[in-house]
N, C-alpha and C positions, 0 to 999 in steps of 0.2 A: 504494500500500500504506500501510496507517497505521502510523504510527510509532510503535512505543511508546516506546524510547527519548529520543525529542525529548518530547512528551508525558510521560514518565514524570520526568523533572529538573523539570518545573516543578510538580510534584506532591505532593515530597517532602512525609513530616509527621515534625516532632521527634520521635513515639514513636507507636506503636498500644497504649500502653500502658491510657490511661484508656477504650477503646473497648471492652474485652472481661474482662468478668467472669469467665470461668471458667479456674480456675486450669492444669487439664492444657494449655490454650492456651498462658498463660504460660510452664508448664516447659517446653512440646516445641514448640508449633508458632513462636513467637517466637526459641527458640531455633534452630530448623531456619534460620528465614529470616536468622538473623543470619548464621549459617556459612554460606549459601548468598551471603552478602553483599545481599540482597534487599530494599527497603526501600517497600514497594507504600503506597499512600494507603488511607486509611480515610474512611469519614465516619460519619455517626451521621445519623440518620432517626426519623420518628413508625414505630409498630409496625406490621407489614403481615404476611397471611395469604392471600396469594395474588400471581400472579407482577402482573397491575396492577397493585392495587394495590402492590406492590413497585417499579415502574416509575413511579408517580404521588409513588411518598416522593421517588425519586431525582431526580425531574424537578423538583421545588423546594428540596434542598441542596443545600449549597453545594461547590464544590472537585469536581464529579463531571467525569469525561471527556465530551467529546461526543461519543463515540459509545462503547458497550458493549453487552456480550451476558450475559444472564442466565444461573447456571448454575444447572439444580437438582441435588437429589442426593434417588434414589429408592433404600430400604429393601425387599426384600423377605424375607420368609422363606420356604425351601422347604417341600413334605410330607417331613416324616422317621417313621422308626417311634417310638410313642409315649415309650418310655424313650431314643430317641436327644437330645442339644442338638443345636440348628437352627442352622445357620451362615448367618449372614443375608449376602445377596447387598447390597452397596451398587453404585449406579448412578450413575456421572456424566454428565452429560449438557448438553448446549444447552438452554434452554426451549421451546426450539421444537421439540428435536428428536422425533418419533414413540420410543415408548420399546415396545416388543413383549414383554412378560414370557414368552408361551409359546415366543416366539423364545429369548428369552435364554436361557429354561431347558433347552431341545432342546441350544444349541448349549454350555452347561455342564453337560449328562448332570444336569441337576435335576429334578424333578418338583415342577410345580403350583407355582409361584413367585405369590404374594399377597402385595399390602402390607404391610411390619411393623406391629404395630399401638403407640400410643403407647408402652404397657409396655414390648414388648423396644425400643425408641429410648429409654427415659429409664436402663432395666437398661444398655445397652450404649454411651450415649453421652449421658447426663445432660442429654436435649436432648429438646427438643418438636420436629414437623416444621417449623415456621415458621422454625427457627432453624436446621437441619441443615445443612450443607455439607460438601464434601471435607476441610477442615481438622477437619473431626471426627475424622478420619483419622491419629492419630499412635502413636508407638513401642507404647503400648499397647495401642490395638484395632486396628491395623492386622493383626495376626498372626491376629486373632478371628472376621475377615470375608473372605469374596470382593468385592475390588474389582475391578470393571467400567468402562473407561472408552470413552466415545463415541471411535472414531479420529476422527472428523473437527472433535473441537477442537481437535485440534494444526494446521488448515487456518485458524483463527479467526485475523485480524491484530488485533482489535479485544481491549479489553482486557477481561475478565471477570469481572462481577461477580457474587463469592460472597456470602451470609452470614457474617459474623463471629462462627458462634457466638450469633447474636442474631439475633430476627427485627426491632432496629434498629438493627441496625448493618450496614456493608455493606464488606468490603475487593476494589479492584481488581488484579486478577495477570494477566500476559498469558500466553499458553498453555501457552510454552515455561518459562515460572516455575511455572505449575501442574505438569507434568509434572515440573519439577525437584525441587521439593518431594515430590511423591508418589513419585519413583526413589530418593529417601534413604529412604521407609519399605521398600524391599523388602529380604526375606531368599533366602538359598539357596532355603528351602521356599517363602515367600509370595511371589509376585509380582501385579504388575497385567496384570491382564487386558483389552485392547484388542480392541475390537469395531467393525464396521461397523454401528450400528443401522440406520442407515438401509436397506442393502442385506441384513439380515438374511431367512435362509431359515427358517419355522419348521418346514420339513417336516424338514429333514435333520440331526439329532442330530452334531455332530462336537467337536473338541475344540479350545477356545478360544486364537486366535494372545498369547502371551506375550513376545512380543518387543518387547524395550526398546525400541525403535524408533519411531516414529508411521510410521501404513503409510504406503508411498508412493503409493500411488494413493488416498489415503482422501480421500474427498470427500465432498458431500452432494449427492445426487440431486436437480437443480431447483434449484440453493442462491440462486437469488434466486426461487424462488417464493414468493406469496405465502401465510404459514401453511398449512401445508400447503404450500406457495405460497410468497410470498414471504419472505425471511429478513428480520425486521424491522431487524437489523441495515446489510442491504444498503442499506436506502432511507436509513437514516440517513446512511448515510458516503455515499449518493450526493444529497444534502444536498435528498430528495425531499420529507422529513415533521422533524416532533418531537413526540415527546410531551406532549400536555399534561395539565394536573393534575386533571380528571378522565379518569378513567379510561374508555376506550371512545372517547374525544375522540382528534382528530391536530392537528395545525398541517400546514396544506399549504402548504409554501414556497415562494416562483420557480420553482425547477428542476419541479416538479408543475404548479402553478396553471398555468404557461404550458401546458400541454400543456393543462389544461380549456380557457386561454381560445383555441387553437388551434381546438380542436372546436366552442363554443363560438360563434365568428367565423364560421365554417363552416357549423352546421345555422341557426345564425341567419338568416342572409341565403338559403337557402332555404326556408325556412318564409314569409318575409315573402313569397318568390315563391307559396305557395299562398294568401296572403292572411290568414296566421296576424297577430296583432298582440300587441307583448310589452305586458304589464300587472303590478302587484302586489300583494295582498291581502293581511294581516295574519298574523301566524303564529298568533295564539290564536287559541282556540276554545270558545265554552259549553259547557256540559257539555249543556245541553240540546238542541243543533245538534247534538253529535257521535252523541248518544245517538237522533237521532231516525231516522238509518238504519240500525239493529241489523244486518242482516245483511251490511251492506256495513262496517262498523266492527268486527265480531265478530274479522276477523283478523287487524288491527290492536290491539284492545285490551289487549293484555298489554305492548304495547310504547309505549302514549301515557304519555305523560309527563306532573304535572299542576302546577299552580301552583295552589297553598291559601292562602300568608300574602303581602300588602304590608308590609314591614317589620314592625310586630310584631303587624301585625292580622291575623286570619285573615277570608278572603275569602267572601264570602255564598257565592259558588257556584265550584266548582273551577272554573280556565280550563285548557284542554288545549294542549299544544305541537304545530302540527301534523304528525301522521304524513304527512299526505296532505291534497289539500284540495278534493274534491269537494262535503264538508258547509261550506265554507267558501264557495266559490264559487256555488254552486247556488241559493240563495235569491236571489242578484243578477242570475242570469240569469231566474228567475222573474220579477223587479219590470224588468229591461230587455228582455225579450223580450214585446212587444206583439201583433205582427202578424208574417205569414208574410214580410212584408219587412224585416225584423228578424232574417232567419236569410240563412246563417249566421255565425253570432256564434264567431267562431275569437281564443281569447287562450290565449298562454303566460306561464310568466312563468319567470323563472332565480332561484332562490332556495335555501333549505335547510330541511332538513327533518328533524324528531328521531322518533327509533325506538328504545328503551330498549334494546337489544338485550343479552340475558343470556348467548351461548351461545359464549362468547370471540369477543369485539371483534376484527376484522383490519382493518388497514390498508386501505383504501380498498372492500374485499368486505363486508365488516359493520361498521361503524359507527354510533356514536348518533345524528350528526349528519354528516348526507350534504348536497352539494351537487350541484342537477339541475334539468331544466327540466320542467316537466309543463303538458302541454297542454291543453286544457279545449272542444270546439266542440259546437255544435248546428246541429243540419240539419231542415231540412224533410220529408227523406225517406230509407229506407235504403239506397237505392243511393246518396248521393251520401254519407252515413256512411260506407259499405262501400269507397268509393274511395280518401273519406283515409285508413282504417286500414293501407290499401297502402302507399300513399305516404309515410307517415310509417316505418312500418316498410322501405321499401326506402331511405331514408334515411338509417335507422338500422343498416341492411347493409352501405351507403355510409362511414357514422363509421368502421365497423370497419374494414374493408376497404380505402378508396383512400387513410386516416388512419393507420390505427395498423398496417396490413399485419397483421392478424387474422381469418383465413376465420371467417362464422360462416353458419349454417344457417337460412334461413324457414321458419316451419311455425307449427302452432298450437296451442293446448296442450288438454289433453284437459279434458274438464268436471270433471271434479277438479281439477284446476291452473289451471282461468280464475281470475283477477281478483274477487273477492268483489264480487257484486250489476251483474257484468257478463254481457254476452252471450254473447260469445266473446272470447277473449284469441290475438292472436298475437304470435312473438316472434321473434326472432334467437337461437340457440345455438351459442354458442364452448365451446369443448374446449381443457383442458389436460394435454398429453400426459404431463408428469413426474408427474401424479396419477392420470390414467383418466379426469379428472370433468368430467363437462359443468358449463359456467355458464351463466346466462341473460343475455344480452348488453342487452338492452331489449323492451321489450313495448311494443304498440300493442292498443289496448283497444275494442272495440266495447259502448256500455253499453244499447245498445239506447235502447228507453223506458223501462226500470225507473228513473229518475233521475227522470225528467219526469210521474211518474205524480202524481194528487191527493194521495194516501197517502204520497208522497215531499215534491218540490218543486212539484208542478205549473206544466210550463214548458208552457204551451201558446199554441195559437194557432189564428187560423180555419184552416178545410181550403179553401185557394185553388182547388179543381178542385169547391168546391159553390154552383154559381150562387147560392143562398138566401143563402150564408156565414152558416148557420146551425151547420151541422156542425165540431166545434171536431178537431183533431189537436194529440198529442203528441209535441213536437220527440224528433229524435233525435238519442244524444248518442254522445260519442269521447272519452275521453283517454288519453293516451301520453305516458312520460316515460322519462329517457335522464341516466345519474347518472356519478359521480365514478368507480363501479364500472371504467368505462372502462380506467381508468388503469390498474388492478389488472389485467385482465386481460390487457391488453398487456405488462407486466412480467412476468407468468407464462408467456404464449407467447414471448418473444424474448429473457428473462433468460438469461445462463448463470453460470459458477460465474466468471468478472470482474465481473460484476457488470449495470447496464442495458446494455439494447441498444435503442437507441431508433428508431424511423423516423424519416427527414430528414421529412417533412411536420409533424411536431409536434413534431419539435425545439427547443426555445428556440436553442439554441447547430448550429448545421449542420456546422461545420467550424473548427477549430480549430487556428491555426497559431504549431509550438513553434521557435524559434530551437533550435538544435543544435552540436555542435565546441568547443563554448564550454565552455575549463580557464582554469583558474588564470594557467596561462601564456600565453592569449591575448589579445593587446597591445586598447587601448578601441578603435584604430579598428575593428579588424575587428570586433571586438561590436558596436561600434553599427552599423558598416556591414549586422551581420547582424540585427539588432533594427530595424532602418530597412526591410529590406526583409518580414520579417517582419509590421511593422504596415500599411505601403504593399497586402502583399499583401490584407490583411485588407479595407481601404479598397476597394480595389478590386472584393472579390468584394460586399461589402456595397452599393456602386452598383448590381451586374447584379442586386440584390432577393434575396440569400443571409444569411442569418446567420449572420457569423463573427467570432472573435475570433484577435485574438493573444495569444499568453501570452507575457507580458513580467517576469512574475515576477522578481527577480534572487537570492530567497533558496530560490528550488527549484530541484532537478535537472532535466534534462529527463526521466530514469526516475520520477522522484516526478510530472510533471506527467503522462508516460501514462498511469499509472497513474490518476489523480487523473480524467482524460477517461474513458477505459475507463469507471472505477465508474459515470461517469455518463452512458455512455453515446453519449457524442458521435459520430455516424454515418462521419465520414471526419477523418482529422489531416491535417495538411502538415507536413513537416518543411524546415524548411531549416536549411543546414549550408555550410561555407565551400566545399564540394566542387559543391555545390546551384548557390550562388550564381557559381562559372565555369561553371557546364555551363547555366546558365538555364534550372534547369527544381526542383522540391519531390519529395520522396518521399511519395506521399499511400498513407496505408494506414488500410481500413477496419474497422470497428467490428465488423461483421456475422460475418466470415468470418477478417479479418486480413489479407487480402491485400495486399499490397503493389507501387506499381506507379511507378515515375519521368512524373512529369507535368510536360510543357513550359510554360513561366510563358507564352510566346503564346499569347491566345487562353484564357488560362487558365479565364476566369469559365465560359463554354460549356463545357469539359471538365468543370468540376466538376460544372454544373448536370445536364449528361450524365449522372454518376457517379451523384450521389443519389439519380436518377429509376433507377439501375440500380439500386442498393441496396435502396431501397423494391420494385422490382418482384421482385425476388430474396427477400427476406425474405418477402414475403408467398408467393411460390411453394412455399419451403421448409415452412412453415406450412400452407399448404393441402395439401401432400404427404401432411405429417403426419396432419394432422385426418382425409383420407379414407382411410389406411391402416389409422387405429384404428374406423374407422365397419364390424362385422363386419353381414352379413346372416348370420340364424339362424333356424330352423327347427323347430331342435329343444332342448326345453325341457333336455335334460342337457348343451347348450355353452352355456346363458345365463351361470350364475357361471365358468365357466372362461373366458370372454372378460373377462368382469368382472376376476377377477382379474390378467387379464394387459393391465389398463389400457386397455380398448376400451371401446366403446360398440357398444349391440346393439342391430341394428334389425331390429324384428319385425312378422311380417305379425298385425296385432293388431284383438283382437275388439271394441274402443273397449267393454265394458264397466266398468262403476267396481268391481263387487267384484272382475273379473281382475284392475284394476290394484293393489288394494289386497294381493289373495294373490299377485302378481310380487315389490312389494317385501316381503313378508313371508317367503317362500318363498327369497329370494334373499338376504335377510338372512341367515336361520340359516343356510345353507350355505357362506357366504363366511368366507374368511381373516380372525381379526382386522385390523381396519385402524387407519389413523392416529386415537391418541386424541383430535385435535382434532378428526377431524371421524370419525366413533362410525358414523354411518349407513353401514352396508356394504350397504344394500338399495337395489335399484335402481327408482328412480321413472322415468315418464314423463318425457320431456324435449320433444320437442315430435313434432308428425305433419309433417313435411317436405311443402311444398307442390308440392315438385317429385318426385313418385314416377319417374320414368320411368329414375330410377339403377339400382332394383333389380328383379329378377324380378316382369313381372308378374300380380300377382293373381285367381287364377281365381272366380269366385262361385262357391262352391256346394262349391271344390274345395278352393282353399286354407285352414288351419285355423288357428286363433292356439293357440301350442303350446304356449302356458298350460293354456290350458280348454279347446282343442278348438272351440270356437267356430267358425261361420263369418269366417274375416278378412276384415277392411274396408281396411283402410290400411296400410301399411310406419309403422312407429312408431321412433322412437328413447326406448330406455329406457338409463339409466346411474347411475351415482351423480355425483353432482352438490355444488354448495357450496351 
């Protein structure tokens, strides 16, 4: 658990005095926190108008905690009748959290709740939106407004950063000082009002819980998913990322990178067994290269990124950062691809790649700048194309699967959703249950000939099967690539409200053993004696080929260090304790489930190695449970959004044409529950045609109907909403 306490003494500042301009601050809300005795840090920031950049000011001043949670505070005003004043509803909230105004307004008997607009903010709190926060909130407007608060910030151990009344300045309070502060503004008549956003019903109109309390059960649904999903907070304190100072950017630290370079070590050394070879090509790009395959660049384009100036010259011709690097690569396999003995020409390479990406950045699922491997081959012909697009993708079923204990689904994605200027696209699709939404897990790419054409790159070569070898062919080409996404997805399938939960196969850390029994009053021999065998054990499992550590820490608890493993994850602890060490045997309890079980120190390494392989196989079991309980078969076009809604994925006997699938998600949109503002699309697209039909009813020609259009069905389809 994070301390604020410890953390908060080395924080102190002389005064918040020169930080905050506005004087009602001064008389009430400084005054509040004196009597409250409260003395929170401040810092001062460049100015910021949105929550990044808000999080890019923080990440280069000085004095900030290492780890914080953003809080915003939303303004709405209801419909009133026209001679009525409007009592504006304020919202406090997580940044992250899903905010539901038709929700809010059902369950406070309001109607039609819409953003304040600047006017009634500067009328009722002399403040622009940039600047707004809960401390707007004092003896005088608190009586003026409905206050709303998230229950599940009183779950938050991390410390919370508000606005100071300035969109640059920023004060931190940890939940329980928030809460304190806001129980001095209630009256007889006004109180705070505490809500479940996250579990909010917006069908059912009822009347708002007001009890001074923070609920007991208040939590957030998935609280380490990532956005939507994962709680950015969670990866910080489980020391997976950090921000950095542009915005959309992460730093991936140890506890992450390892799990890449896990995967990594992994598909590597199989690839080199199908004769793949790693290579690296440059990340810029001409603008005249990128430009010359329009419709394969077309989907890419909003998100290349370009280079115009060399320090203060501007560049003849923009260079592009590459999205992707087909236009990169392609002209060199033209000038090295000779003869039909010259194929096939198989390179990858492990590198990173930029994608301006505008539609809120997430930690490892959207990114400007992703790390991945993308493959690149040519074949002589299309069966032997058509092999490795298997192989690469059953590979990549494999990452998932025997790696990160993630079920994910083969199939292939419908001509609307291929790979721009390719043939056919297939993919792997994982599902995360705390959202409903499918993800696309990796794609294997068939590009046909369209690469190798004269109008393209012209990769050609003689046709070895024409005695004359006058008759020339165009190679055929494949790439498939396999990104950082990984990690993210694995975080969202196995996170819980402790924080990771990691698979032993990609664990950096396996198992982690905490010395125990150890007070004040226990004499140094038995400490060390218990810190000896502690590290001994450590030694020992790390011979049989395990990664583990001892925690030898001497200025933490051992409840501070479970805690500290928990967030992060660690698949199995050992405890030993003076009781441990006569009976020779550790109390190992796992990460997954919690279970706990007395483990005999003989023989020790084999039991453990035992345990892990159960944990991993267990994990993934629970997950696959999941995944095919949310997979509904459906039939009929008036259970599509009501599966939606209740977090499934619907698989339909479907007619593969492009306008059905364009009026599914159009049709399925309007009918749907508003959903999370971060991710807006409540209309369900194609997610892939499952290669393996023979799970569901099967389909008659002639008989079965896609119950969109009526159509004759072709295929069992999986459609859902998705990230």
């Amino acid at each position: 658990m994070f301390s604020w306490r410890l953390t908060h003494r080395n924080l102190i500042r002389p005064s918040l005095t020169r930080h905050f301009s506005s004087p009602s601050f001064m008389d009430s809300v400084q005054k509040s926190f004196a009597a409250l005795q409260l003395n929170p840090t401040s810092v001062s920031h460049s100015s910021t108008t949105s929550p990044d950049a808000w999080r890019d000011a923080l990440a280069t001043a000085q004095d900030v905690p290492a780890s914080f949670e953003l809080v915003k505070t939303l303004v709405y005003k209801p419909k009133t009748a026209k001679t009525a004043v409007p009592v504006p509803v304020v919202v406090v909230a997580r940044e992250s959290a899903s905010v539901n105004s038709a929700a809010i307004g059902k369950k406070l008997n309001l109607k039609d709740l819409r953003l304040a607009s600047e006017d009634l903010l500067k009328d009722f709190f002399s403040l622009d939106k940039d600047s707004l926060s809960p401390l707007a909130l004092n003896e005088s407007t608190f009586p003026k407004v409905i206050t709303v608060v998230d229950a599940s910030i009183a779950t938050s151990s991390a410390p919370l950063a508000l606005h100071a009344l300035s969109s640059s300045s920023t004060i931190f309070l940890s939940s329980s000082d928030l809460f304190k502060y806001l129980r001095t503004l209630e009256t007889d008549d006004v109180t705070l009002r505490e809500l479940d956003l996250q579990n909010l019903d917006p069908a059912t109109p009822a009347s708002a819980s007001t009890s001074k309390a923070p609920a007991k059960d208040a939590k957030i649904e998935g609280a380490v998913q990532i956005a939507i999903g994962v709680k950015k907070e969670v990866l910080l304190k489980a020391d997976m990322l950090d921000y950095y100072n542009v915005s959309g950017c992460y730093i991936l630290k140890p506890w992450s990178f390892s799990i890449w370079e896990e995967i990594q070590k992994w598909f590597d050394a199989e690839i080199k067994e199908l004769g793949v070879q790693n290579s690296y090509f440059p990340m810029f790009i001409s603008s005249k290269v990128l430009e010359r395959e329009k419709d394969h660049i077309e989907g890419f384009s909003p998100e290349v990124a370009w280079v115009t100036k060399a320090g203060n010259s501007d560049l003849e011709e923009p260079i592009a950062i590459r999205p992707t690097s087909e236009t990169v690569m392609y002209p060199y396999y033209a000038k090295w691809i000779k003869s039909h003995r010259d194929l096939p020409l198989k390179l990858n390479q492990w590198n990173s790649v930029v994608r301006w990406e505008f539609k809120n950045p997430q930690p490892f699922l959207r990114t400007r700048e992703f790390l991945w491997q993308e493959g690149h081959t040519a074949h002589l012909t299309k069966e032997e194309a058509d092999i490795e697009v298997r192989q690469i993708l059953d590979l990549y079923r494999r990452v998932y699967e025997e790696l990160l204990a993630v079920p994910v689904i083969p199939g292939i994605k419908s001509d609307k959703e291929k790979f721009a200027g390719g043939l056919y696209t297939t993919t792997v699709e994982g599902f995360i249950p705390t959202t409903g939404r499918g993800i696309q897990g990796g794609t294997s790419h068939s590009l046909g000939q369209n690469f190798s054409r004269p109008e393209m790159f012209n990769i050609v070569v003689e046709d070895p099967t024409d005695p004359t070898n006058q008759r020339k062919t165009y190679v055929w080409q494949n790439s498939w690539g396999l990104s950082t996404r990984t990690i993210g997805v694995m975080v969202m399938v196995h996170g819980d409200n402790q924080g990771l939960v990691l698979p032993p196969r990609v664990a950096s850390i396996q198992v982690v053993i905490v010395p125990c029994g150890i007070t004040v009053n226990t004499d140094a021999e038995t400490r060390t004696k218990i810190e000896n065998a502690c590290d001994e054990l450590a030694k020992m499992l790390k011979k049989a080929g395990l990664r583990a550590k001892a925690d030898l820490r001497d200025d933490k608890t051992p409840g501070y260090k479970f805690n500290d493993w928990e967030q992060k994850g660690v698949p199995l602890r050992l405890e030993i304790g003076p009781n441990d060490l006569a009976k020779q045997q550790t109390l190992g309890v796992r990460r997954d489930n919690g279970v706990k079980n007395p483990i005999p120190l003989q023989n020790i390494s084999s039991a453990v190695s035992q345990l892990l392989d159960t944990i991993q196989g267990d994990m993934f079991k629970r997950a696959q449970e999941t995944y095919n309980s949310r997979l509904k078969e459906v039939t009929k076009w008036e259970d599509v959004v009501p599966n939606l809604d209740a977090k499934n994925v619907v698989v339909l006997p479907w007619c593969e044409v492009e306008a059905c699938e364009d009026d599914i998600k159009e049709r399925s949109a309007k009918a749907s529950e508003p959903t999370d503002e971060r991710a807006p699309s409540a209309g369900a697209k194609s997610l892939a045609i499952p290669f393996d039909q023979s799970r569901w009813t099967p389909i008659e020609p002639g008989k079965t109907k896609c119950p969109a259009c009526g159509r004759d069905a072709k295929r069992w389809t999986m459609f859902g909403r998705s990230y």
